[in-house]
Biopython code that builds the backbone (N, CA, C, O; Angstrom):
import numpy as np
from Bio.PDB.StructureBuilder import StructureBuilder

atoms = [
    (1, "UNK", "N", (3.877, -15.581, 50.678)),
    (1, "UNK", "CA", (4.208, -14.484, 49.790)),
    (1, "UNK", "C", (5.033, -13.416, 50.514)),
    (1, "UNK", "O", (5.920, -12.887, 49.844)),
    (2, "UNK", "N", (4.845, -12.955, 51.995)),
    (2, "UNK", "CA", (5.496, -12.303, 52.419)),
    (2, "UNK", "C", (6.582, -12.442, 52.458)),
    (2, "UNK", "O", (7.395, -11.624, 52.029)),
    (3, "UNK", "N", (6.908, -13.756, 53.103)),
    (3, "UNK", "CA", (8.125, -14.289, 53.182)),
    (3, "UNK", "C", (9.662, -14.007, 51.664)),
    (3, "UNK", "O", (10.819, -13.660, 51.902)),
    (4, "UNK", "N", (9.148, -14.267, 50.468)),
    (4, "UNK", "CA", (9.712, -13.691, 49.118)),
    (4, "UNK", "C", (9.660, -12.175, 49.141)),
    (4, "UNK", "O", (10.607, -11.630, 48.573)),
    (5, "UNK", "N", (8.759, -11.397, 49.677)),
    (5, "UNK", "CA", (8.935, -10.401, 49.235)),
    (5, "UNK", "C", (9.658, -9.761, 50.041)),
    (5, "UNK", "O", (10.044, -8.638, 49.717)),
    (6, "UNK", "N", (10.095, -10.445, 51.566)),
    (6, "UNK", "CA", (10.774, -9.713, 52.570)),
    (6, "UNK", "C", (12.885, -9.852, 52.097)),
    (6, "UNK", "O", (13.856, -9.107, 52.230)),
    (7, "UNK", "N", (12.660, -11.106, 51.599)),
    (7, "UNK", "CA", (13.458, -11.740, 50.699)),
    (7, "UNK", "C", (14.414, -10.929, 49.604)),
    (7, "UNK", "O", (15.609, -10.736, 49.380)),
    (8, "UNK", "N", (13.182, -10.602, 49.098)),
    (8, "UNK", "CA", (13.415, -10.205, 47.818)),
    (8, "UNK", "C", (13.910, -8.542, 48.220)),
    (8, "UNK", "O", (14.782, -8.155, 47.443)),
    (9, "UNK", "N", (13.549, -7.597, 49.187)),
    (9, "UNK", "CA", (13.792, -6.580, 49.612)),
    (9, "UNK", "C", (15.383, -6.323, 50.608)),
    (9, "UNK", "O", (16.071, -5.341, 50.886)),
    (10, "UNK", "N", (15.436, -7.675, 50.880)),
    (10, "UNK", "CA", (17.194, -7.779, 51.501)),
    (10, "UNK", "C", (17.987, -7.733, 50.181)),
    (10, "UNK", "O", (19.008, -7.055, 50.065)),
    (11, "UNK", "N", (17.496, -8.452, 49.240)),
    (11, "UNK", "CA", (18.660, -8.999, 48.143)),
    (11, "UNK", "C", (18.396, -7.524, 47.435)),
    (11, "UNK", "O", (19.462, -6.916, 47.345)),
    (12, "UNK", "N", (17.529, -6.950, 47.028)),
    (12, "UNK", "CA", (17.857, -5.335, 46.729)),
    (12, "UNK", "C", (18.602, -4.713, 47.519)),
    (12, "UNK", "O", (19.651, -4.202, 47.127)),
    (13, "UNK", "N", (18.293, -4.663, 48.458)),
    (13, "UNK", "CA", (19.667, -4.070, 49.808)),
    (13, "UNK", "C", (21.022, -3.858, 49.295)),
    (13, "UNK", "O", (21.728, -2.916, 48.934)),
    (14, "UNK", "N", (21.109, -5.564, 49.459)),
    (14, "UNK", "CA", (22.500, -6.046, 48.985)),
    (14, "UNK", "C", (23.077, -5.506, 47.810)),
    (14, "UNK", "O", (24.249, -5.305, 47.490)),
    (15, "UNK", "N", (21.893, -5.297, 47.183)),
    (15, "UNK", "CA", (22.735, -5.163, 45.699)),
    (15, "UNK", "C", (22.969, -3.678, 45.167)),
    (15, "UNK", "O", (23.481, -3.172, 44.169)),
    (16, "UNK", "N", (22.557, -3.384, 45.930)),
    (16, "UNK", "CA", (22.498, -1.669, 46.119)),
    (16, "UNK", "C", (23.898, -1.048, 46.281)),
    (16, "UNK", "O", (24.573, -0.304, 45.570)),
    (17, "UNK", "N", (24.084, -1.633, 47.492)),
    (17, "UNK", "CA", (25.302, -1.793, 48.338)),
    (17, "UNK", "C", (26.528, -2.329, 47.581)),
    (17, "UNK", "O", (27.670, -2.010, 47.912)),
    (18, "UNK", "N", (26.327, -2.941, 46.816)),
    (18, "UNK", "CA", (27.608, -3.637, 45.861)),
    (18, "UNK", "C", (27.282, -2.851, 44.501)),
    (18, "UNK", "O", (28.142, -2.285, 43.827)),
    (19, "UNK", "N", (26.272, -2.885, 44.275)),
    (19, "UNK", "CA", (26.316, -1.813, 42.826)),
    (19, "UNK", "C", (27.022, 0.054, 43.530)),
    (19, "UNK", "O", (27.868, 0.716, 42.929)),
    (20, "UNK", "N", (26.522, 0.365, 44.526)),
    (20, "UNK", "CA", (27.292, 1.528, 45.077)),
    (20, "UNK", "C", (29.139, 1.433, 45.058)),
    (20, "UNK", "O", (30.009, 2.220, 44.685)),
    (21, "UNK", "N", (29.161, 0.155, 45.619)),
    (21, "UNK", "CA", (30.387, 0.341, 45.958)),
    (21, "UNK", "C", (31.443, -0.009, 44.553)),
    (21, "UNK", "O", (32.623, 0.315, 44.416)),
    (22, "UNK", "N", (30.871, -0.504, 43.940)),
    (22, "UNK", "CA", (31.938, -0.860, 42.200)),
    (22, "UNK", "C", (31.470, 0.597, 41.533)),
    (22, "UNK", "O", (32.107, 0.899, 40.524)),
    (23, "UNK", "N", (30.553, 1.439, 41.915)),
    (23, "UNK", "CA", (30.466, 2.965, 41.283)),
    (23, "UNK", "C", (31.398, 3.275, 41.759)),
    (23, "UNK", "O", (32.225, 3.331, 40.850)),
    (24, "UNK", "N", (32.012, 3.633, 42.999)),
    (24, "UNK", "CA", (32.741, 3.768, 43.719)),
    (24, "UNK", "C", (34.536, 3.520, 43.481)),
    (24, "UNK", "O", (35.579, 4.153, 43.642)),
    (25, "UNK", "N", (34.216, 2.570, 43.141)),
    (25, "UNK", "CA", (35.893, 2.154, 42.911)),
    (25, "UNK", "C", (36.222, 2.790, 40.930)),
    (25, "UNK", "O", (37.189, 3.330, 40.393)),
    (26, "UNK", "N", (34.854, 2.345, 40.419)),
    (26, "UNK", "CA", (35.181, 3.092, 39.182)),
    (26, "UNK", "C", (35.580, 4.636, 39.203)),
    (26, "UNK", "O", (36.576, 5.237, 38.802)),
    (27, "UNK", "N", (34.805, 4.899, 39.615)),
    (27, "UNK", "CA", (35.336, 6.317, 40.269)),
    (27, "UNK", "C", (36.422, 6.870, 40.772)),
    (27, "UNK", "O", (36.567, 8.092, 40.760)),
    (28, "UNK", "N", (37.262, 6.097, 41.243)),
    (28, "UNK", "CA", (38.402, 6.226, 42.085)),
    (28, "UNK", "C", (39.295, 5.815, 40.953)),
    (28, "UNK", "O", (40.244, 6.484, 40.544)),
    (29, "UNK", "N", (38.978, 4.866, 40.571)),
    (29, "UNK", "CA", (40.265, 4.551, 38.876)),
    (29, "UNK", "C", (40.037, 5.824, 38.032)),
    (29, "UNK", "O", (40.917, 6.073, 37.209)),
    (30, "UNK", "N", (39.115, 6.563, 38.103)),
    (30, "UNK", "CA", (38.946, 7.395, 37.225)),
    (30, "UNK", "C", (37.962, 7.542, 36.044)),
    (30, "UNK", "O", (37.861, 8.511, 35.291)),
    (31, "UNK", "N", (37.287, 6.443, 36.030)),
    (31, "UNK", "CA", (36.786, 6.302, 35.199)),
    (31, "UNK", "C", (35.171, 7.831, 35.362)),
    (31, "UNK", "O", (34.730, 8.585, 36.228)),
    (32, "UNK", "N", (34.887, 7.478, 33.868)),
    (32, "UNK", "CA", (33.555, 8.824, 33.925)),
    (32, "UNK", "C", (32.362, 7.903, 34.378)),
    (32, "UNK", "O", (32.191, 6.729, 34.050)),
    (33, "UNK", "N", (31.428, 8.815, 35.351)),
    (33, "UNK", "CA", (30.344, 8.231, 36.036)),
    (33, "UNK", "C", (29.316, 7.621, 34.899)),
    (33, "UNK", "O", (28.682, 6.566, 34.864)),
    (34, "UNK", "N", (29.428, 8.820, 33.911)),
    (34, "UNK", "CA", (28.053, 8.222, 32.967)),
    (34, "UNK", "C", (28.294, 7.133, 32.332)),
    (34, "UNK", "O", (27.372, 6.401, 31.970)),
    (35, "UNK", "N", (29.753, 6.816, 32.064)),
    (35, "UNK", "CA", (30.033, 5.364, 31.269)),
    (35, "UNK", "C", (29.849, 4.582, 32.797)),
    (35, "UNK", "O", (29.028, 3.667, 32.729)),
    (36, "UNK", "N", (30.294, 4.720, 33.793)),
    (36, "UNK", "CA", (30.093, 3.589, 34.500)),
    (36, "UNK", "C", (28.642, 3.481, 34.712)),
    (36, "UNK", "O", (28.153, 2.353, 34.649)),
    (37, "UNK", "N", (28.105, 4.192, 34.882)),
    (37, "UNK", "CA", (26.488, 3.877, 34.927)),
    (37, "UNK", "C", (25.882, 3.249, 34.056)),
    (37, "UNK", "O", (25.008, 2.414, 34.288)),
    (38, "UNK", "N", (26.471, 3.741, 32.438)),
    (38, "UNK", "CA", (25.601, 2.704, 31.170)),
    (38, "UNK", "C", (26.012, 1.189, 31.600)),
    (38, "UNK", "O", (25.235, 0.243, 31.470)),
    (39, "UNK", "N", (27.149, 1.088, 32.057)),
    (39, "UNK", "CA", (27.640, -0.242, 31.934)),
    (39, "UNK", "C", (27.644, -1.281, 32.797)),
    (39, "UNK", "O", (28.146, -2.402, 32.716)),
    (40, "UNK", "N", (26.885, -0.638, 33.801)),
    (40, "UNK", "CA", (26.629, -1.108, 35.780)),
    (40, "UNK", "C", (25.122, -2.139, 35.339)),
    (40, "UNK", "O", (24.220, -1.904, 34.535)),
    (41, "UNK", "N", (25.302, -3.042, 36.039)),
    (41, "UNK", "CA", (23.820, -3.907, 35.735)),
    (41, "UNK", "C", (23.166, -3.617, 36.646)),
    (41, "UNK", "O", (23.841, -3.125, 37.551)),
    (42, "UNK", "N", (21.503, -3.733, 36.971)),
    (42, "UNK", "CA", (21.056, -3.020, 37.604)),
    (42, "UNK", "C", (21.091, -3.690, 38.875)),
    (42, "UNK", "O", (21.732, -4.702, 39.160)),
    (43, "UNK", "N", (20.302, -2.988, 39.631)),
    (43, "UNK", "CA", (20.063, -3.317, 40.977)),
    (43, "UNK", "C", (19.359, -4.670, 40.740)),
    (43, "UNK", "O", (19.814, -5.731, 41.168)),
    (44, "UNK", "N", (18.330, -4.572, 40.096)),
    (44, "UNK", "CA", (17.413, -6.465, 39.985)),
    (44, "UNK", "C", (18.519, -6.988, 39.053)),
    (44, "UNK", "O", (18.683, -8.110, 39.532)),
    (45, "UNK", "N", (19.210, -6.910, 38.231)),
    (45, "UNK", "CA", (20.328, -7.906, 37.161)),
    (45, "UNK", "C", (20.989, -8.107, 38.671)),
    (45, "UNK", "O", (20.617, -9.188, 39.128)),
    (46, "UNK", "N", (21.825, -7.415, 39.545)),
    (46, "UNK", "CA", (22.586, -8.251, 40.254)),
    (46, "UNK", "C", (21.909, -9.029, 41.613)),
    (46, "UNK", "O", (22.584, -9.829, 42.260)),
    (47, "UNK", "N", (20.523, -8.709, 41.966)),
    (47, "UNK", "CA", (19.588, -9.334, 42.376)),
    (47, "UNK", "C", (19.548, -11.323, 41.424)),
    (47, "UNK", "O", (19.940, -12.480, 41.581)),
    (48, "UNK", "N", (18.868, -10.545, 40.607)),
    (48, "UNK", "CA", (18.586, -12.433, 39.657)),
    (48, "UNK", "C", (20.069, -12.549, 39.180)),
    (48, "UNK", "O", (19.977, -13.234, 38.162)),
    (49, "UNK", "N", (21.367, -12.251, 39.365)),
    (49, "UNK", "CA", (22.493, -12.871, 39.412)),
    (49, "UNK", "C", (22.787, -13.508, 40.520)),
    (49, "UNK", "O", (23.401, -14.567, 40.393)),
    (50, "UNK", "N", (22.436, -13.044, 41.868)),
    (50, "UNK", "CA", (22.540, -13.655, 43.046)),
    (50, "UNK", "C", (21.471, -14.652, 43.323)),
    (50, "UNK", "O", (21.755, -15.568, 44.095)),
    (51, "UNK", "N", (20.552, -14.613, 42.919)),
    (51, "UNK", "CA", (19.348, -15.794, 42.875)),
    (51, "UNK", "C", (20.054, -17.368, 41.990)),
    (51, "UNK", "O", (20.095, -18.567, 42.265)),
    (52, "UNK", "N", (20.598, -16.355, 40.650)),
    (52, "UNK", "CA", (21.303, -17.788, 40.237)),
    (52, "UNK", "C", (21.773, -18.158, 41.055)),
    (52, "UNK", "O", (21.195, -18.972, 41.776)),
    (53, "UNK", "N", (23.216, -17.668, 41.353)),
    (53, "UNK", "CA", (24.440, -18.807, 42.027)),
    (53, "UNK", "C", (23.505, -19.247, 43.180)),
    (53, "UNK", "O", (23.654, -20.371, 43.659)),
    (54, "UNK", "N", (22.546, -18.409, 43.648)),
    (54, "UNK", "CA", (21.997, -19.436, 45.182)),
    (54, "UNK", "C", (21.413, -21.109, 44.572)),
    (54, "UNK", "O", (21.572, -22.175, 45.167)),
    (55, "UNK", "N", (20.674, -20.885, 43.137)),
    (55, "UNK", "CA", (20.373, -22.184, 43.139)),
    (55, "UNK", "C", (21.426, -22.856, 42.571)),
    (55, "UNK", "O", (21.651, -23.974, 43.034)),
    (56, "UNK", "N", (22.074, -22.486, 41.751)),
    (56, "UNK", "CA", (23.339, -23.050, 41.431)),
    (56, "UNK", "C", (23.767, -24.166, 42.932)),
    (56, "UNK", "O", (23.653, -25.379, 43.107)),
    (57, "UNK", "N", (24.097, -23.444, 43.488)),
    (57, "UNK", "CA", (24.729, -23.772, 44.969)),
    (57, "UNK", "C", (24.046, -24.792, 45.460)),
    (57, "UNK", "O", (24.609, -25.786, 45.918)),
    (58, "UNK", "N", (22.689, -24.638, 45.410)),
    (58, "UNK", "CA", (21.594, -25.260, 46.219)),
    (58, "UNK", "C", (21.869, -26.733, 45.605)),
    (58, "UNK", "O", (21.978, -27.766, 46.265)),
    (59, "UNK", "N", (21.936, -26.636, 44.530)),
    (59, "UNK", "CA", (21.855, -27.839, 43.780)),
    (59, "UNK", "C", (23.150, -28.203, 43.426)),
    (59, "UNK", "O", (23.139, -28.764, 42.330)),
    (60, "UNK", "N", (24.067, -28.126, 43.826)),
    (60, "UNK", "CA", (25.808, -28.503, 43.776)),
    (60, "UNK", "C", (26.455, -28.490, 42.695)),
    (60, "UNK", "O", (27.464, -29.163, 42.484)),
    (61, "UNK", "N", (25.779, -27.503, 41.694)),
    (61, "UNK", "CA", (26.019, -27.300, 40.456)),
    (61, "UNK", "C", (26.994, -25.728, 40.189)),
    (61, "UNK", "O", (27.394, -25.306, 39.103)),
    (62, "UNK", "N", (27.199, -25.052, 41.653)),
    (62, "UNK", "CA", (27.967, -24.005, 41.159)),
    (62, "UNK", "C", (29.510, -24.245, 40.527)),
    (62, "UNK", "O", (29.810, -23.434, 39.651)),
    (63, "UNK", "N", (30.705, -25.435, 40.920)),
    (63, "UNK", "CA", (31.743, -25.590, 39.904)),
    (63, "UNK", "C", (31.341, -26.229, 39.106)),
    (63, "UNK", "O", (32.331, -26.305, 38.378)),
    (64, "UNK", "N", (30.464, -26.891, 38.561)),
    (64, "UNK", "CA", (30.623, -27.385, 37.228)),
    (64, "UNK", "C", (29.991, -26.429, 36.359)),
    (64, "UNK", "O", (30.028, -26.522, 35.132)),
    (65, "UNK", "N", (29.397, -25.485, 37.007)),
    (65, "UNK", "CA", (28.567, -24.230, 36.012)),
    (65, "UNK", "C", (29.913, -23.262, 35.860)),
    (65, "UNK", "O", (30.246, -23.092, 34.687)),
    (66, "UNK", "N", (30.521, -22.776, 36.591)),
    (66, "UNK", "CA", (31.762, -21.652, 36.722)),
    (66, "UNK", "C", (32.986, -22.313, 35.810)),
    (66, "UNK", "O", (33.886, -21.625, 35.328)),
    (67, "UNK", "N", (32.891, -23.629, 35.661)),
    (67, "UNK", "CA", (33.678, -24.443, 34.868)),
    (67, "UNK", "C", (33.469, -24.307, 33.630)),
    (67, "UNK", "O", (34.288, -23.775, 32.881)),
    (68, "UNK", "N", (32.599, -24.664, 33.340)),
    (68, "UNK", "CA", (31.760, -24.863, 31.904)),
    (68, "UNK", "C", (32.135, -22.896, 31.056)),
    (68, "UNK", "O", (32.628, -22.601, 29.967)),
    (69, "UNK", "N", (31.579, -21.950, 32.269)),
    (69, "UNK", "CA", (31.750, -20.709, 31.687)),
    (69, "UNK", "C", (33.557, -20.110, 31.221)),
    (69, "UNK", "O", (34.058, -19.352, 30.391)),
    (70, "UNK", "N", (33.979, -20.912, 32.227)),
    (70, "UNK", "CA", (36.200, -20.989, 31.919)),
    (70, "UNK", "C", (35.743, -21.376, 31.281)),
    (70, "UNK", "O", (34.902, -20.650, 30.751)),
    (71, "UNK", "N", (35.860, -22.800, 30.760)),
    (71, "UNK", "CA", (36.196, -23.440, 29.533)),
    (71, "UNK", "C", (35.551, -22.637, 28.264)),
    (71, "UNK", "O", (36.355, -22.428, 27.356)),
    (72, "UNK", "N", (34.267, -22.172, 28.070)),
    (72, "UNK", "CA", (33.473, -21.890, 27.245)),
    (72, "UNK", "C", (34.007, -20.111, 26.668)),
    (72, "UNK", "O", (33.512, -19.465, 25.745)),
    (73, "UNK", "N", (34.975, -19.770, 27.456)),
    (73, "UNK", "CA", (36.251, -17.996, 27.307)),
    (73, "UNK", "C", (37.436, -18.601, 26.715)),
    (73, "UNK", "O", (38.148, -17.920, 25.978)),
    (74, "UNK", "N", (37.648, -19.533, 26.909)),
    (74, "UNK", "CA", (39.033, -20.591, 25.908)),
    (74, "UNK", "C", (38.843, -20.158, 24.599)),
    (74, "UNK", "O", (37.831, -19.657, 24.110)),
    (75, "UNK", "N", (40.273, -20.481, 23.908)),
    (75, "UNK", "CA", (40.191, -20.461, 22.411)),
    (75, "UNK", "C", (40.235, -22.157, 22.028)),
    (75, "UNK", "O", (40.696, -22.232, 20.890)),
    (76, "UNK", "N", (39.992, -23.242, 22.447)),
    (76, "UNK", "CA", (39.915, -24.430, 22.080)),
    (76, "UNK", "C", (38.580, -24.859, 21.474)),
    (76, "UNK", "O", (37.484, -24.338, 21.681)),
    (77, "UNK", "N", (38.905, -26.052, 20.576)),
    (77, "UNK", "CA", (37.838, -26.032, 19.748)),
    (77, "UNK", "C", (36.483, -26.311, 20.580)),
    (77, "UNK", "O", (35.387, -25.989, 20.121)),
    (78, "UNK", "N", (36.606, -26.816, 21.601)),
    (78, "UNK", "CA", (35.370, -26.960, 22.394)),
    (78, "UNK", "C", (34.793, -26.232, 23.027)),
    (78, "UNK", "O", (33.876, -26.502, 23.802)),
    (79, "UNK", "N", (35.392, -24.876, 22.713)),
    (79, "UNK", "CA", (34.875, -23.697, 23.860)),
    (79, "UNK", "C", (33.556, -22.993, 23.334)),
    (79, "UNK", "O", (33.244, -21.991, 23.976)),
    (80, "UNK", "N", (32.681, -23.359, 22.221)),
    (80, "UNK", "CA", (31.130, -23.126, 22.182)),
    (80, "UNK", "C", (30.310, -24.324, 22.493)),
    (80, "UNK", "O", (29.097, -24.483, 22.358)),
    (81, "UNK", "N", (31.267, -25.172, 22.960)),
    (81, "UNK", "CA", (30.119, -26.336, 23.331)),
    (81, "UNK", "C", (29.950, -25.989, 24.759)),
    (81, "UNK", "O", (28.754, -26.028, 25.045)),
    (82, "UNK", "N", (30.621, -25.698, 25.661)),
    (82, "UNK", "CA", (31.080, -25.559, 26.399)),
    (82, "UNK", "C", (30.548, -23.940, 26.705)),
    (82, "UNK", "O", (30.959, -23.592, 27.812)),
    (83, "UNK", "N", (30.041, -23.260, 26.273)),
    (83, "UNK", "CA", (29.501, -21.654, 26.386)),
    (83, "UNK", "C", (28.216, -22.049, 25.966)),
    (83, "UNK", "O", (27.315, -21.304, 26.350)),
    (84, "UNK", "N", (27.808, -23.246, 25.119)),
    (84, "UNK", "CA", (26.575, -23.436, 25.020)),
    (84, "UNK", "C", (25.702, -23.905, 26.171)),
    (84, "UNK", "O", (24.625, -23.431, 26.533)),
    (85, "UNK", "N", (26.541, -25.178, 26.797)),
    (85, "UNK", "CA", (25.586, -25.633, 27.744)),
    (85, "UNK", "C", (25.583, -24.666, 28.506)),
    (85, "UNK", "O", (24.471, -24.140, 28.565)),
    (86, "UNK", "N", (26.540, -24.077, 29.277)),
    (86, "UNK", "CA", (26.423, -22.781, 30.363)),
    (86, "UNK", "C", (25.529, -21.687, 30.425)),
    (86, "UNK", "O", (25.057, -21.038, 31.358)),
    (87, "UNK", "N", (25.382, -21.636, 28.816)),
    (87, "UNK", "CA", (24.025, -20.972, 28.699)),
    (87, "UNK", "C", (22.765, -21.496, 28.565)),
    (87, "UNK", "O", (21.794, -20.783, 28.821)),
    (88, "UNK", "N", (22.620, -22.699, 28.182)),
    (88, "UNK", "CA", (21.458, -23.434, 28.267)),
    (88, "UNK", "C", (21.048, -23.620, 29.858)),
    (88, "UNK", "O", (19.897, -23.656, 30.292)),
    (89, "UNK", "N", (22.265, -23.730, 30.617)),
    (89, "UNK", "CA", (21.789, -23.829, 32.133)),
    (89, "UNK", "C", (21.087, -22.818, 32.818)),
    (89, "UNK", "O", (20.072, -22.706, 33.505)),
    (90, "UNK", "N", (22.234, -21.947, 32.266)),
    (90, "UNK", "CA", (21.518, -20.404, 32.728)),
    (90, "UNK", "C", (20.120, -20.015, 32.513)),
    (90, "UNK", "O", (19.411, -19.602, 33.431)),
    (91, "UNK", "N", (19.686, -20.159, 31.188)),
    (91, "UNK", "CA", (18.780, -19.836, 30.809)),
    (91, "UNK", "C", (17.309, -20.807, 31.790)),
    (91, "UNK", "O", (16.294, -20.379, 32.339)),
    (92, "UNK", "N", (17.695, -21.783, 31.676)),
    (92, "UNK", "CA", (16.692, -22.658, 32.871)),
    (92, "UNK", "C", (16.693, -21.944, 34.046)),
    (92, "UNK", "O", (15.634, -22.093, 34.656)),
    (93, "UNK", "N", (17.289, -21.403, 34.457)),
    (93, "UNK", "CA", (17.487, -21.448, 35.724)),
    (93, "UNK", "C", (16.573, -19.590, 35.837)),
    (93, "UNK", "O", (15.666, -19.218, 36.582)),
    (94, "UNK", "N", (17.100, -19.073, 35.088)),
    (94, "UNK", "CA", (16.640, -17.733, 34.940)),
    (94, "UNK", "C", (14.906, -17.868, 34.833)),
    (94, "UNK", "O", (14.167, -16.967, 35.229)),
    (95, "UNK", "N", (14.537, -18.812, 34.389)),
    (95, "UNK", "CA", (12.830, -18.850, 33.744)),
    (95, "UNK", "C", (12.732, -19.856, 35.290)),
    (95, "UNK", "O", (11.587, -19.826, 35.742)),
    (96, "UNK", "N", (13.292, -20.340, 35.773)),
    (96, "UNK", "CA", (12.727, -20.528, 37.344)),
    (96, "UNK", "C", (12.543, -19.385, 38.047)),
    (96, "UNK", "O", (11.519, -19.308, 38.727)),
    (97, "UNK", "N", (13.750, -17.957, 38.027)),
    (97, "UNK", "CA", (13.592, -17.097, 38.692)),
    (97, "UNK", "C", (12.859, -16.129, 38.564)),
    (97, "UNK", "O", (12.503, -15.250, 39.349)),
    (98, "UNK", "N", (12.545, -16.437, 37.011)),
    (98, "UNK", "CA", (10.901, -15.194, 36.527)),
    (98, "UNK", "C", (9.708, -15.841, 37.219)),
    (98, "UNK", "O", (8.901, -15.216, 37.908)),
    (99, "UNK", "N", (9.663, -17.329, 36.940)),
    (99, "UNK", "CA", (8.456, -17.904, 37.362)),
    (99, "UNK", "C", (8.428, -17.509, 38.953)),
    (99, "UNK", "O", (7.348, -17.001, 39.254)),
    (100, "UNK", "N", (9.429, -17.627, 40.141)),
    (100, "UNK", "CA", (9.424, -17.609, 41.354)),
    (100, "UNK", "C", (9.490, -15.900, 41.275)),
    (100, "UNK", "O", (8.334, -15.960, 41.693)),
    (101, "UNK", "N", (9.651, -14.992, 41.187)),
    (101, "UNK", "CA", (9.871, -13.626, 41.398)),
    (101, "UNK", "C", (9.331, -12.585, 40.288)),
    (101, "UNK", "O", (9.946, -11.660, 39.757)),
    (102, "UNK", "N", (8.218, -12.940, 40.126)),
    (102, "UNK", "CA", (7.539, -11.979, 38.510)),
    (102, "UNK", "C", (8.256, -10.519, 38.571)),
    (102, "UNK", "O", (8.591, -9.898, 37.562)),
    (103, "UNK", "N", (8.356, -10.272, 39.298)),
    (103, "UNK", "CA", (8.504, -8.319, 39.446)),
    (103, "UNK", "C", (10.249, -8.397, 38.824)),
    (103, "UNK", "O", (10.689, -7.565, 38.030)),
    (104, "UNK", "N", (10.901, -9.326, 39.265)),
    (104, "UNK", "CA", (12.223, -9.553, 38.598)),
    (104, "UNK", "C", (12.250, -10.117, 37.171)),
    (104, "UNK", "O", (13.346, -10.521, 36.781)),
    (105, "UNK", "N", (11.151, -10.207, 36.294)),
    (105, "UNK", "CA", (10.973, -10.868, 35.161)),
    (105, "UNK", "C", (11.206, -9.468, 33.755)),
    (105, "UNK", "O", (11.081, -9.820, 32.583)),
    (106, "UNK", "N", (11.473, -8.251, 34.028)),
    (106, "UNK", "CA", (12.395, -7.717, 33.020)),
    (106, "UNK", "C", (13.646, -7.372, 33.394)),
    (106, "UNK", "O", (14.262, -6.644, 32.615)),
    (107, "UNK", "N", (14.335, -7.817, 34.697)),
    (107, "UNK", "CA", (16.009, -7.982, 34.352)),
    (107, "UNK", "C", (16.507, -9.311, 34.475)),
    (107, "UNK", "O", (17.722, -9.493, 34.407)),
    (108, "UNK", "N", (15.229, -10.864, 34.757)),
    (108, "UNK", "CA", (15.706, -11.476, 34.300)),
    (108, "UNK", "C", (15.946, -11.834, 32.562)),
    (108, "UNK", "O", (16.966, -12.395, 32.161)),
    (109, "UNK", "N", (14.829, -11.405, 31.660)),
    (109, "UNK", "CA", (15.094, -10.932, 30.483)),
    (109, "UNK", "C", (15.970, -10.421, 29.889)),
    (109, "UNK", "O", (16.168, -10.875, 28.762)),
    (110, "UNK", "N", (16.881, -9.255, 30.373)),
    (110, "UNK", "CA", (17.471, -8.879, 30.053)),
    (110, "UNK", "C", (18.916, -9.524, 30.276)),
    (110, "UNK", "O", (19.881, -9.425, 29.518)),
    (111, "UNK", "N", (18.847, -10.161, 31.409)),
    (111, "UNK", "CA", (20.210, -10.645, 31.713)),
    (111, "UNK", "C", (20.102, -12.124, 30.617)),
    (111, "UNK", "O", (21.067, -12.574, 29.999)),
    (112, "UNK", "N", (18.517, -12.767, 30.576)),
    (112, "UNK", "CA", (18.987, -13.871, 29.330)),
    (112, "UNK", "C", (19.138, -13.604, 27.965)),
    (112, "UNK", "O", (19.283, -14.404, 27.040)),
    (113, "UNK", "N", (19.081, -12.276, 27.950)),
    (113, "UNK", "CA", (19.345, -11.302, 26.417)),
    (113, "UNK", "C", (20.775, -11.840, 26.090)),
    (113, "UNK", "O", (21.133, -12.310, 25.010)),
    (114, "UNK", "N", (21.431, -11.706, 27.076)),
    (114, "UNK", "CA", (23.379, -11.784, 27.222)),
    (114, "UNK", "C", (23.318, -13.103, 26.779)),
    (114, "UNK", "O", (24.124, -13.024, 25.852)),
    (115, "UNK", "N", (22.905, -14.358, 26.779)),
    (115, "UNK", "CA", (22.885, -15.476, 26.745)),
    (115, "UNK", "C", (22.738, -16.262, 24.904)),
    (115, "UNK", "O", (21.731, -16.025, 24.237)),
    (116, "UNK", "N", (23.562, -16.902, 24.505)),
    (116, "UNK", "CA", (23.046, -17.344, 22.991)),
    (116, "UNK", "C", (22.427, -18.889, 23.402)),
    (116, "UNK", "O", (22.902, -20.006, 23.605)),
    (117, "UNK", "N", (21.287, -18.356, 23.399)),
    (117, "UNK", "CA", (20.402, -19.720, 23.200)),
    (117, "UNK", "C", (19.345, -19.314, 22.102)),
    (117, "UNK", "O", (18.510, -20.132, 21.716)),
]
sb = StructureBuilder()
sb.init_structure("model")
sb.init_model(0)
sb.init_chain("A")
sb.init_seg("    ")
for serial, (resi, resn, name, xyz) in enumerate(atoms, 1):
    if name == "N":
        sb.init_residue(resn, " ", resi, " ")
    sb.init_atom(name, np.array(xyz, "f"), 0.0, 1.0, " ", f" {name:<3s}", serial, name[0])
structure = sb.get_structure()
């Protein structure tokens, strides 16, 4: 258990650090802080975003997942089949990362909110 939670306290780090620094650049384009803040995902959303692609990765599934999400932004007729499975993947993968990380289980929620399954 330690081991996840020591884990789990780097990947907040990280994401701290990258959510700071895109405040940052919004800022510098000009943009207003309070819209960039409504619109910034949180510190745990880019946490269980980085948990995805790790298993993504793990399991040699990150281009055919990043694929599936291109194809599925197309205007061709296949581009909700194609946004479907990507989200059907996602969504698996997200209910691995609630099950493995409970305390991350309302921004993984929220991030499978984004998802039409």
């Amino acid at each position: 258990m330690r081991g996840i939670d020591a884990q789990l306290a780097r990947l907040r780090e990280i994401a701290r650090i990258e959510r700071d620094v895109m405040l940052e650049q919004r800022g510098r384009a000009g943009e207003d802080p309070a819209v960039s803040l409504a619109d910034m995902p949180s510190v745990d959303q880019l946490v269980v975003r980085e948990l995805r692609d790790e298993l993504l990765d793990a399991r040699g599934q990150q281009a055919e997942f990043l694929l599936a999400r291109l194809a599925g932004r197309a205007s061709t007729p296949d581009a909700p089949v194609h946004r479907g499975n990507a989200d059907r993947v996602e969504f698996e993968l997200l209910r691995e990362i609630a099950e493995a990380y409970p305390e991350l289980a309302e921004a993984v929620w929220e991030t499978a909110g984004e998802l039409a399954v």
